[in-house]
DRENVEX-648466 format. One line per 3 residues: number of its first residue (from 0); for each residue x negated, y negated, z negated of C-alpha. Coordinates in steps of 0.1 Angstrom, whole numbers, plus 5000, padded with zeros to 4 digits. Layout:
% DRENVEX-648466
NUM = X/Y/Z; ... .
***
This chain:
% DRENVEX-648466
0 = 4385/6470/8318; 4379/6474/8280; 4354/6505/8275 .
3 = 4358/6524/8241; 4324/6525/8220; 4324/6552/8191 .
6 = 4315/6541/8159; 4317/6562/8127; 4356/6559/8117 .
9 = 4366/6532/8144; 4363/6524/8181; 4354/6489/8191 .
12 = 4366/6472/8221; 4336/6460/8241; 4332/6451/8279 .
15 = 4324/6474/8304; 4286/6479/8303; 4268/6450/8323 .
18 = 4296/6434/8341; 4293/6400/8337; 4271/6404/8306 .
21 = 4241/6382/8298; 4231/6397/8266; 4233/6435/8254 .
24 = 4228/6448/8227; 4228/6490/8219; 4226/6512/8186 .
27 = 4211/6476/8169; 4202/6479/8133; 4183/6452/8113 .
30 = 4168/6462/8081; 4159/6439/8050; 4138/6456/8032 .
33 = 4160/6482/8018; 4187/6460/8032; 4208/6477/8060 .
36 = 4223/6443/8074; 4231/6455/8108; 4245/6488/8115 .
39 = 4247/6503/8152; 4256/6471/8166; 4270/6477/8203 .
42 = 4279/6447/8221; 4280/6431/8256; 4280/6390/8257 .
45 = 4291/6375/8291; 4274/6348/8307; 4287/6311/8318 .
48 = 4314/6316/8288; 4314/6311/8246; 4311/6341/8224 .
51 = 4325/6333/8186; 4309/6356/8158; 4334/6354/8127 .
54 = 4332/6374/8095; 4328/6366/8059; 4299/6354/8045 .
57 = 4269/6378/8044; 4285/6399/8070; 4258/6397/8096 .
60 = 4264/6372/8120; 4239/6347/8118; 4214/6375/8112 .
63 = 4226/6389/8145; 4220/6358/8159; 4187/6352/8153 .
66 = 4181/6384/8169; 4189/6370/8202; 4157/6351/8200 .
69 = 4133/6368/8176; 4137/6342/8149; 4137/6377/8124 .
72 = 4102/6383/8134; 4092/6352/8105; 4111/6375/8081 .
75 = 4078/6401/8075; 4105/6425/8056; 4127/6423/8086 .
78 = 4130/6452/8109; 4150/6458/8141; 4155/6493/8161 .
81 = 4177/6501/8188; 4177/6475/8219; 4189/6439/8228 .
84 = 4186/6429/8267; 4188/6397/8285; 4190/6401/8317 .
87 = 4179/6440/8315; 4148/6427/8296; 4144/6444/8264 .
90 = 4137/6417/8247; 4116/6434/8217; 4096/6447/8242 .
93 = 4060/6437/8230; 4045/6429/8264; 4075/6397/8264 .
96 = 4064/6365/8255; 4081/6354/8227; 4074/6318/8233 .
99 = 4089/6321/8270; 4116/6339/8250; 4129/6307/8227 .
102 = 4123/6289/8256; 4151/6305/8278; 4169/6311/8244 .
105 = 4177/6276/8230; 4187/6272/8191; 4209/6248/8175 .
108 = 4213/6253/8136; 4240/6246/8107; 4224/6208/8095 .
111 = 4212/6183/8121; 4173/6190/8123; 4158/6165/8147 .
114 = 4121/6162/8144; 4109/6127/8125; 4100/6114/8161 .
117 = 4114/6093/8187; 4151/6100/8203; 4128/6104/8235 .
120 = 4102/6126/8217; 4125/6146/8204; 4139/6156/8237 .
123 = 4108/6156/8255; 4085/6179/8225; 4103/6214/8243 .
126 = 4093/6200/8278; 4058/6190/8266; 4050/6222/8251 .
129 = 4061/6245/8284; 4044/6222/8308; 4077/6216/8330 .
132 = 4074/6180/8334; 4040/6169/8359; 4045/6131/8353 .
135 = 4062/6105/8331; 4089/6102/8360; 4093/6134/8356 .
138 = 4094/6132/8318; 4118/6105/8318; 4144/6124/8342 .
141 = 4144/6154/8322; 4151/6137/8289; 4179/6112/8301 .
144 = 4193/6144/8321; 4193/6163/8291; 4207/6137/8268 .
147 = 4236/6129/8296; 4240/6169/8294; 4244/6162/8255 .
150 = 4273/6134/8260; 4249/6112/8242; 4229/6088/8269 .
153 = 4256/6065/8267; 4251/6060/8227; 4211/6060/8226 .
156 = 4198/6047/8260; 4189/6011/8246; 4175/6030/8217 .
159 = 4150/6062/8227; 4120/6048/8213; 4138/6051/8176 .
162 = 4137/6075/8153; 4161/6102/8156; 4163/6102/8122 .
165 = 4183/6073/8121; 4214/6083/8140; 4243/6095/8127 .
168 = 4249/6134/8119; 4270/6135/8149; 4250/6121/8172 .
171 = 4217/6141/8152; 4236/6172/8159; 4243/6161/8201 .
174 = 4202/6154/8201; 4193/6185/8189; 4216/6204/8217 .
177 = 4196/6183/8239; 4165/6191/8226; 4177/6230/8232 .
180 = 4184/6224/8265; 4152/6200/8282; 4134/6234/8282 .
183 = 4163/6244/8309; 4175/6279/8283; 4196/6305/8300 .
186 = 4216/6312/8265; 4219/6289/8232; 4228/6299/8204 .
189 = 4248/6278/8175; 4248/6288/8139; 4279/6265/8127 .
192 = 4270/6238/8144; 4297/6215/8133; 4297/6231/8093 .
195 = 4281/6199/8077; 4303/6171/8106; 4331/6155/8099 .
198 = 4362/6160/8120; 4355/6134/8147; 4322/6145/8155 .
201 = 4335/6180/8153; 4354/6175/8183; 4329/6159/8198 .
204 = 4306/6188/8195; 4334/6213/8204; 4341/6189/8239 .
207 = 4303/6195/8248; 4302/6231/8239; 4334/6234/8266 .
210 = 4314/6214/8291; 4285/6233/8284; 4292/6267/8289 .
213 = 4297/6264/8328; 4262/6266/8329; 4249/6288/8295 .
216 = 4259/6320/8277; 4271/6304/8246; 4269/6320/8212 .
219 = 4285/6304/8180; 4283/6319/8143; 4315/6300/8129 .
222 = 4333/6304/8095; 4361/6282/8111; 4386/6306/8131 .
225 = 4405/6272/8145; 4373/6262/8161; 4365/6300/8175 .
228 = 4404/6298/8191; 4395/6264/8207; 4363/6265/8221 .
231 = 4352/6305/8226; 4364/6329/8252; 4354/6362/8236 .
234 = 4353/6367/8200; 4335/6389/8177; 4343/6403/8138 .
237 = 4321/6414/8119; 4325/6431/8082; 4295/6441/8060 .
240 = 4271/6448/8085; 4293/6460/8113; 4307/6449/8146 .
243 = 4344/6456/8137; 4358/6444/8169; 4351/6421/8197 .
246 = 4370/6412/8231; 4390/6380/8245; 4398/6355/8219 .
249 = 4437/6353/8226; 4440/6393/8216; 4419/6397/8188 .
252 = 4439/6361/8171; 4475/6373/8185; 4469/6411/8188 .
255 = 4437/6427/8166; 4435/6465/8168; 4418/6468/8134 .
258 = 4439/6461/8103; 4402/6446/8089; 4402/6416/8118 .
261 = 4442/6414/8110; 4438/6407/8070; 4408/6388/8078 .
264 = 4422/6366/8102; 4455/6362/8080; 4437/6353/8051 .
267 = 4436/6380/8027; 4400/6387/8024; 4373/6367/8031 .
***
């Protein structure tokens, strides 16, 4: 059952307080600088299902996002206060290990970034690093498991020696979700992963995403709200800064309870 969270002139749908959830976040505010970016951000993001952040540009998704897995901590002018759990681990806790962190947090971001190695090296660099694989056997079953994971074996097998460089963006984009999950992440996070694909790979990207979230907490920052009503469960608006209102997909497309989502989602702002 939807709990009611008070926020200054609104209440925001959210799900009951730890019920399912994988990720938590309470009274989060991220700061720029000067920059309020994120104001008293209360939210509760199940596991083994896909979240969709929408929202205009500049509105605070993605910088929500890279919350999840400390990416704001490169940013020195970046501040965070308030908490965000996984697990009941605060995860700004400063005895955490923030390496062990983006391990069991996976990234995948908005262009294709696969490192200038081999298909097999780019799987296997995550691996390397965290020490999970204690021989080339080993190795080799994590990376072709990974890349089956990634709906991409099939394409690449006769090929992992070269560079991933050389693929198409499509199949760039499918390495790198392999790459994110070799290290064996609890969550991943996708900051529009399909923004710079064309339509085909698209759905190809959006058929793995559905595959994938049987076994991951999924979280997509998306500007497309088609793609957020075919692949997400839960969805999340967010305008200038706020959470404006979040809860299953179907009601906040067919049935929003703030006239914001409703003009948002029917075109007249944003």
């Amino acid at each position: 059952m939807d709990a009611q969270v008070a926020t200054s002139t609104h209440t925001v749908p959210r799900m009951t307080a730890g019920v399912g959830a994988k990720v938590v976040a309470r009274d989060c505010n991220v700061f720029y600088g000067e920059k309020h970016a994120i104001k008293m951000l209360n939210v509760d993001i199940p596991d083994r299902s896909v979240t969709s952040f929408i929202g205009p540009s500049g509105c605070g998704k993605s910088t929500f996002l890279r919350c999840i897995n400390r990416m704001n901590d490169t940013i020195p002018i970046c501040r965070v206060t308030g908490t965000i759990n996984i697990d009941n681990r605060d995860i700004y806790d400063p005895s955490l290990d923030v390496v062990q962190l983006r391990a069991r947090v996976g990234m995948v971001f908005q262009k294709p970034n696969p490192f200038p190695k081999s298909i097999y090296d780019n799987v296997a660099y995550g691996p390397r690093i965290h020490g999970l694989a204690q021989s080339k056997a080993e190795m080799d079953e994590i990376v072709m498991t990974s890349l089956e994971k990634a709906g991409l074996l099939k394409e690449v097998k006769d090929r992992l020696l070269e560079s991933g460089t050389g693929l198409s963006g499509g199949q760039q984009q499918r390495l790198c979700i392999a790459r994110a999950i070799a290290v064996s992440p609890e969550v991943i996070l996708m900051d529009e992963p399909c923004s710079a694909l064309d339509p085909i790979a698209t759905a190809k990207i959006e058929e793995l995403i559905d595959e994938l979230r049987s076994n991951y907490c999924i979280i997509i920052v998306t500007h497309s709200m088609q793609q957020a009503a075919r692949v997400s469960q839960r969805t999340a608006f967010f305008h200038l800064g706020t959470l404006v209102e979040e809860g299953e997909t179907s009601q906040i497309f067919t049935n929003p309870q703030d006239k914001r989502t409703q003009d948002y989602i029917t075109g007249r702002f944003g």
